[in-house]
N, C-alpha and C positions, 0 to 999 in steps of 0.2 A: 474517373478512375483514380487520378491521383488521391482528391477527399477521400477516396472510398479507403485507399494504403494508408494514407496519415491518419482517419480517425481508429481502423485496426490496429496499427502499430500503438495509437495512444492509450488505447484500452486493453492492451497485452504489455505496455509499460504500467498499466495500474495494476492490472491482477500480479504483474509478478512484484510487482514496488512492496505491495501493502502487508505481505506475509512476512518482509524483512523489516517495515517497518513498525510493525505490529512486535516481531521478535527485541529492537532495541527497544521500544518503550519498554517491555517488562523489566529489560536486563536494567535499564538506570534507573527505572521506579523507588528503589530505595534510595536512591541519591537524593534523589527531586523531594523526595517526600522529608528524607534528612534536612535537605538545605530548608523545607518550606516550612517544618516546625520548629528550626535549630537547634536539634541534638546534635548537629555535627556529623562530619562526615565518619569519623569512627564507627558512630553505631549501624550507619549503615553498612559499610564496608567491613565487619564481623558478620552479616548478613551471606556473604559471600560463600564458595563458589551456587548455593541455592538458586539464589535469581539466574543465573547462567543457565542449568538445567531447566527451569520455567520458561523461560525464554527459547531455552528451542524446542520446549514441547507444545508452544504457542506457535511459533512459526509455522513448527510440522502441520500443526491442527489447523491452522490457515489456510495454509499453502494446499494440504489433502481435502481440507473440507468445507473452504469458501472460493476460495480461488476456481476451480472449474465450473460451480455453479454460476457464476460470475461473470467469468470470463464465457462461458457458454451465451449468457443473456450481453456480457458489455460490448464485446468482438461485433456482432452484425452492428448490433445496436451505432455504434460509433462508426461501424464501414457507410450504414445510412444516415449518418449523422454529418459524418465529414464528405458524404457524397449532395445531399442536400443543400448543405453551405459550398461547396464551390459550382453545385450549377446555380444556384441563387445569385453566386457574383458573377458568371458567364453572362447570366439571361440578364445582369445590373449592368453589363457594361464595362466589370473592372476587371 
């Protein structure tokens, strides 16, 4: 029982993790991309408030449109994952 809460908890920590982390990579993508060709941060930051509204029309579209198909497959997925791994160490002994 317990493996079976801790693998669903970890995989409703990912589905809801990945939509916001999916949303900050866009927002500093012009940063990374400034610092990585050396224009400087200037030209990225003239860029602005843009990547802002990208950034949460990514998230949204994550969050509305990967996230439940996801979480619909990761959730069992990981409740028989993390239920798996702790009878394996019951039936090991530890």
């Amino acid at each position: 029982e317990q493996g079976a809460f801790v693998g669903s908890a970890m995989a409703l920590g990912i589905v809801a993790l990945v939509p916001i982390l999916a949303g900050v990579y866009v927002l500093l993508f012009p940063l990374l991309l400034s610092i990585v060709t050396g224009q400087g941060l200037h030209y990225a930051i003239q860029l602005y408030p843009e990547p802002l509204w990208t950034a949460v029309d990514v998230t949204r579209t994550v969050a509305t449109a990967w996230s439940p198909l996801v979480g619909a497959l990761l959730v069992p997925l990981g409740a028989v994952a993390g239920w798996a791994s702790q009878r394996r160490r019951r039936l090991s002994g530890h």
